[in-house]
C-alpha positions in Angstrom: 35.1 85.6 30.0 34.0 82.0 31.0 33.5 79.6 28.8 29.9 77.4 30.1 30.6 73.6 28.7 28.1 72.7 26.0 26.2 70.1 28.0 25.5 72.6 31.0 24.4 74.9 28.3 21.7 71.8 26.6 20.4 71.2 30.3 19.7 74.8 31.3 17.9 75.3 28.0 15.7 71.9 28.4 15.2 73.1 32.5 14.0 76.6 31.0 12.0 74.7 28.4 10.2 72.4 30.7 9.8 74.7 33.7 9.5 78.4 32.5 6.2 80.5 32.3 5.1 79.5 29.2 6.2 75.6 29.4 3.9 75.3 33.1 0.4 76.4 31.4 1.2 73.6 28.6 1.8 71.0 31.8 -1.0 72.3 33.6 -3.3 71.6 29.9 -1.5 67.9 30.0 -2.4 67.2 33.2 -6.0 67.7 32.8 -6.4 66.4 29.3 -4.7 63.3 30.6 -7.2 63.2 33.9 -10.1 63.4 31.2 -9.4 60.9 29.2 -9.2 58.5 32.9 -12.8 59.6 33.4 -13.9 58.7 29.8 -11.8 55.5 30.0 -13.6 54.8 32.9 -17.2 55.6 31.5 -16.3 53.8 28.0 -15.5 50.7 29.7 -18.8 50.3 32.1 -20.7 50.9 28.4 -22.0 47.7 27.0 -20.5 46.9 23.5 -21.0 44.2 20.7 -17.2 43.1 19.5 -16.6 39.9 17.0 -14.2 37.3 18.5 -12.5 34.5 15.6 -12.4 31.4 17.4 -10.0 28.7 16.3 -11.1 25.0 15.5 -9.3 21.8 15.4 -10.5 18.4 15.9 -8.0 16.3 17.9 -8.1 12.4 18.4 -8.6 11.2 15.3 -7.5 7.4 14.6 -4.8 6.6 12.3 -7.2 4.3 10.0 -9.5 7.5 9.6 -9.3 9.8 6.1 -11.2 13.3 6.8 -13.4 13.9 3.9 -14.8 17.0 4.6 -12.7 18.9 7.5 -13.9 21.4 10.0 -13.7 25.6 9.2 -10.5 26.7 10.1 -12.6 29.2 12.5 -15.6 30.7 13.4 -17.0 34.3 14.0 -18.3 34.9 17.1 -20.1 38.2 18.0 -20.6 38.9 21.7 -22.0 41.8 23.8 -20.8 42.8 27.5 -19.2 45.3 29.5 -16.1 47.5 27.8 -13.9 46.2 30.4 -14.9 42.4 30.4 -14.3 42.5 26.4 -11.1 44.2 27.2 -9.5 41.6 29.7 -11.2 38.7 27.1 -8.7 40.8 24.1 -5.7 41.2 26.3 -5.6 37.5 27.4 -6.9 36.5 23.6 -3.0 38.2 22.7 -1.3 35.3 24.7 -3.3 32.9 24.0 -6.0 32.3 21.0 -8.9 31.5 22.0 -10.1 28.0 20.3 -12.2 25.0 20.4 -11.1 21.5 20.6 -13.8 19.5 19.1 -12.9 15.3 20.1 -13.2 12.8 17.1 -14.1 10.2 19.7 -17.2 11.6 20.6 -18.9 12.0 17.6 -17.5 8.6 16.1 -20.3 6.3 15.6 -17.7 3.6 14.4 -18.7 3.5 11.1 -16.5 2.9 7.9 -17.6 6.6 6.6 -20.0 9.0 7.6 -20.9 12.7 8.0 -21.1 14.4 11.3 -23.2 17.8 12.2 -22.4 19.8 15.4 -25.6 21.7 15.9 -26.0 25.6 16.6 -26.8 24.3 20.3 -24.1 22.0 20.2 -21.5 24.7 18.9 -23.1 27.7 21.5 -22.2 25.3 24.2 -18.7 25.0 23.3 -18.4 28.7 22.8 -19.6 29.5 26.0 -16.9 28.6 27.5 -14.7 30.6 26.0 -16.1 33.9 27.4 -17.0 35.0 30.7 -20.4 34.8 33.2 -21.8 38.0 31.7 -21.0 37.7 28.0 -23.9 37.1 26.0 -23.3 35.4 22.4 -25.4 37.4 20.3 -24.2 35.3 17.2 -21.9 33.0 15.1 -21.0 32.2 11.8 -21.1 29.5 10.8 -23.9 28.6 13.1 -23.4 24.6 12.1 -20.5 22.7 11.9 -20.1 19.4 9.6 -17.0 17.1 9.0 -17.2 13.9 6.9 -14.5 10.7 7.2 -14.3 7.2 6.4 -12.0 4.5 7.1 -9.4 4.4 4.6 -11.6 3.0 1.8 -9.8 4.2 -1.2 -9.2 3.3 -5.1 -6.5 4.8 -7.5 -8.2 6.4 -10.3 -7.6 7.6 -13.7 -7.8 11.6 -13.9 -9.6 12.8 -18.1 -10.1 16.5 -18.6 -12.9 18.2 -18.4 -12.1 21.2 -21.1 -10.9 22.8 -23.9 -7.8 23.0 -25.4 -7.0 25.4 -28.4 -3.8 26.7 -30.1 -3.7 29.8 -31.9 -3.9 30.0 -36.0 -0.1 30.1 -36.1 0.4 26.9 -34.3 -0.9 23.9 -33.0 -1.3 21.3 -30.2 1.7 18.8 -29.9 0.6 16.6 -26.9 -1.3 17.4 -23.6 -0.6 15.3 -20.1 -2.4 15.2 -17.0 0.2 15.0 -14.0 -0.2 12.6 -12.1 -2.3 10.9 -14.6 -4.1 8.9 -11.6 -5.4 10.2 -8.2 -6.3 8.5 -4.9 -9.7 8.3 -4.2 -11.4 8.6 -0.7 -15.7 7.8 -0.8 -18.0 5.7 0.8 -18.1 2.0 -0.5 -21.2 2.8 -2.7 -19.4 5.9 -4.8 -16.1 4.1 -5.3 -17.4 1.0 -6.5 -19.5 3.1 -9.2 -16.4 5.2 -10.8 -14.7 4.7 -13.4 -12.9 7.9 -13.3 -11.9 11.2 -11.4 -12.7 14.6 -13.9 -11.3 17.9 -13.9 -13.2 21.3 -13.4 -14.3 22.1 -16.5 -11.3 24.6 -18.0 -10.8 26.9 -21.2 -6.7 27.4 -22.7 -7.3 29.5 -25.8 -5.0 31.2 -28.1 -2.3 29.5 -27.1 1.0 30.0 -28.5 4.0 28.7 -26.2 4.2 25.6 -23.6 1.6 25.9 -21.2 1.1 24.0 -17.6 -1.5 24.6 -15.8 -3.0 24.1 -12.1 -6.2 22.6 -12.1 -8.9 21.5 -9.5 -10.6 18.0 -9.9 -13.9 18.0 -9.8 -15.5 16.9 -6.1 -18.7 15.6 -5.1 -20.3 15.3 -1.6 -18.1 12.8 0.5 -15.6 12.5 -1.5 -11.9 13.4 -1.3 -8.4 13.3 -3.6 -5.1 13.2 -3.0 -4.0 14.9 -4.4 -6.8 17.2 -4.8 -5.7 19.4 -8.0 -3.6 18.1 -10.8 -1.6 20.1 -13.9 -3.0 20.2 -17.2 0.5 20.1 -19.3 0.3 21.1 -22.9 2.8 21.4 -25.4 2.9 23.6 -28.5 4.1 23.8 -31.9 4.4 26.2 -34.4 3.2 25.8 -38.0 6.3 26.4 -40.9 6.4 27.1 -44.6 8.8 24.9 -46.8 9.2 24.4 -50.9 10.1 21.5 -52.1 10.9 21.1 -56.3 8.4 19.0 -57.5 9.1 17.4 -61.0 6.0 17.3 -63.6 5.4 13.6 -64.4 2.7 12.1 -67.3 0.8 9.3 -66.9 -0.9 6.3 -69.2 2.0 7.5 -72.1 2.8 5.8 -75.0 5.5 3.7 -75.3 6.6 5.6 -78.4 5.4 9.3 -76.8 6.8 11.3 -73.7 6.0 14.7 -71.8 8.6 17.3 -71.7 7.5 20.5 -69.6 9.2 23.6 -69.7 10.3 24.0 -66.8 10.7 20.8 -65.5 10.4 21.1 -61.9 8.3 23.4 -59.8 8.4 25.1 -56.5 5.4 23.5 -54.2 5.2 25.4 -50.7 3.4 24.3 -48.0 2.6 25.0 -44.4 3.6 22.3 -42.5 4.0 21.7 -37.9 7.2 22.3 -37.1 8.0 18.9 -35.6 7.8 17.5 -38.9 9.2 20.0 -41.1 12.2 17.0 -42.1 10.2 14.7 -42.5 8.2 16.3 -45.8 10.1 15.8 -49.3 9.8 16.3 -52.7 8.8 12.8 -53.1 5.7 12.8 -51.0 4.2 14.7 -53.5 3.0 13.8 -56.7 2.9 16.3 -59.9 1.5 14.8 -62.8 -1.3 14.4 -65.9 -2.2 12.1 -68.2 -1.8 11.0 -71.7 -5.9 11.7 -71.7 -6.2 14.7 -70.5 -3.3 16.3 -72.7 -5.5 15.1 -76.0 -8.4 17.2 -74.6 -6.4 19.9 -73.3 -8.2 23.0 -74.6 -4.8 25.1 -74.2 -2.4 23.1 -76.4 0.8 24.8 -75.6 -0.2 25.6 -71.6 -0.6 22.9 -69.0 -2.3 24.3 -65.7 -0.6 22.1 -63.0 -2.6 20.0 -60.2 -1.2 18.1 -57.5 -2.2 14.3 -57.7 -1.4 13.2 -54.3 -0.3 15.1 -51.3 0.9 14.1 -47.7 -1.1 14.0 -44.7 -0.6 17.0 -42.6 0.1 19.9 -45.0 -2.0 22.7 -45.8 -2.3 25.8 -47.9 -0.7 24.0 -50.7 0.6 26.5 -53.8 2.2 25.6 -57.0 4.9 28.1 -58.8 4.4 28.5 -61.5 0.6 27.5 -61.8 1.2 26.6 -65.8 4.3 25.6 -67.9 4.3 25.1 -71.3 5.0 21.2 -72.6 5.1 19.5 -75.6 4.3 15.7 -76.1 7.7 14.4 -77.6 8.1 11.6 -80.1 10.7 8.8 -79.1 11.8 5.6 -80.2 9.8 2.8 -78.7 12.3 0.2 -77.1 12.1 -2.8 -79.2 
């Protein structure tokens, strides 16, 4: 018995395959599928179609002394109506090369040291035109003006302020917050500049804040105007708020020479909620624990002293005293001679 080699085998199968009974009516079905699509290929592309185009813009020529204000659109849509197989050729040679519009500075520059130009929908339909062949029709375009605003490097360096609001959340607290850059440059006609004091930020809302934050922000534009940079960050630092006890000793006031206060105990605990940053900074000694001579004579509880704080530091809040009375005595000493 001879052995066919497995390649002769793989071909006779794929011959069988491709050119049996069975395999010649599936060709035969090919064939003519594939002629009708030719024939509606053909019909589709003598039908008359609308198809939106994106043209390109970019103004070209512009003079080292002039500062755009306002630029042109980075494109514009174009809707057009023609023939299947004009809009095809217009798409296959629109895959090599975009179609776009260069719009000359020069042309439109009036020579003055700022101004605003407008391209009219004539104007722009006459550029476009171009673009397509004879027969295609530009049924529309958006936008159907085009403006661009400049001036000749008239600037001032300004300060940036917000324009928001800036909250922490109960647990903590606002350290510091910085614009950066704190100062912008400022492009405007003559007229604007010499008016401002100031460049503000789109009004903004940081609530509940708990950690650092930085935040992008856009400043605030009017007509004609331009900043470089054009957004700034809002940078705000946070704190958290801290409990410490200090031991605060009971002190009397407007005694006696001959008389002193003893309070039992002598010290108590006073805690506090205090920022974080200046948790160190808070002793014992800032605060002041004491009553007077006075009030002990009209003290309606004469072995019970309820305890109030005299003086407290700047900064600290929720103040509580432990324990809230103490029992004292008024003590008899020898006056120093």
């Amino acid at each position: 018995m001879q052995l066919i080699p497995k390649s002769k085998r793989t071909y006779k199968q794929g011959k069988d395959m491709l050119f049996g009974d069975k395999s010649h009516e599936l060709l035969v079905f090919l064939f003519f599928l594939a002629v009708s699509f030719g024939f509606w290929l053909l019909q589709a592309l003598n039908d008359t179609f609308d198809h939106e185009v994106q043209v390109s813009l970019r103004l070209t020529d512009i003079p080292s002394d002039v500062v755009l204000i306002d630029s042109l659109p980075e494109s514009v849509s174009v809707t057009v109506r023609d023939r299947g197989l004009t809009l095809a050729r217009h798409n296959i040679s629109n895959i090599f090369r975009r179609s776009s519009i260069d719009i000359d500075f020069t042309k439109y520059d009036k020579g003055a040291d700022d101004a605003e130009i407008i391209i009219s929908p004539y104007d722009l339909q006459r550029l476009l035109s171009r673009l397509f062949a004879a027969s295609t029709h530009i049924q529309s375009f958006r936008p159907d003006t085009l403006r661009f605003a400049y001036n000749r490097g008239r600037s001032r360096t300004l300060p940036v302020k917000l324009s928001g609001a800036v909250h922490a959340s109960q647990q903590n607290y606002i350290q510091s917050i910085n614009v950066e850059p704190d100062s912008v440059h400022v492009f405007a006609p003559a007229s604007v500049l010499d008016t401002m004091k100031a460049v503000y930020t789109e009004p903004f809302v940081l609530d509940e804040l708990t950690e650092h934050t930085r935040r992008q922000t856009a400043l605030h534009r009017q007509k004609l105007m331009k900043f470089d940079p054009d957004a700034v960050n809002v940078v705000v630092s946070v704190g958290y708020y801290t409990e410490k006890t200090v031991q605060v000793s009971v002190i009397g006031l407007n005694f006696p020479a001959e008389k002193r206060l003893r309070t039992f105990p002598a010290q108590v605990a006073v805690t506090f909620r205090v920022e974080s940053g200046r948790y160190h900074q808070i002793t014992a000694e800032d605060f002041v624990l004491a009553t007077t001579y006075e009030d002990l004579l009209t003290n309606p509880e004469e072995s019970k002293l309820s305890l109030h704080l005299k003086s407290t530091p700047e900064g600290v809040s929720d103040v509580r005293i432990s324990p809230a009375e103490v029992d004292y005595l008024i003590e008899q000493v020898e006056a120093p001679i």
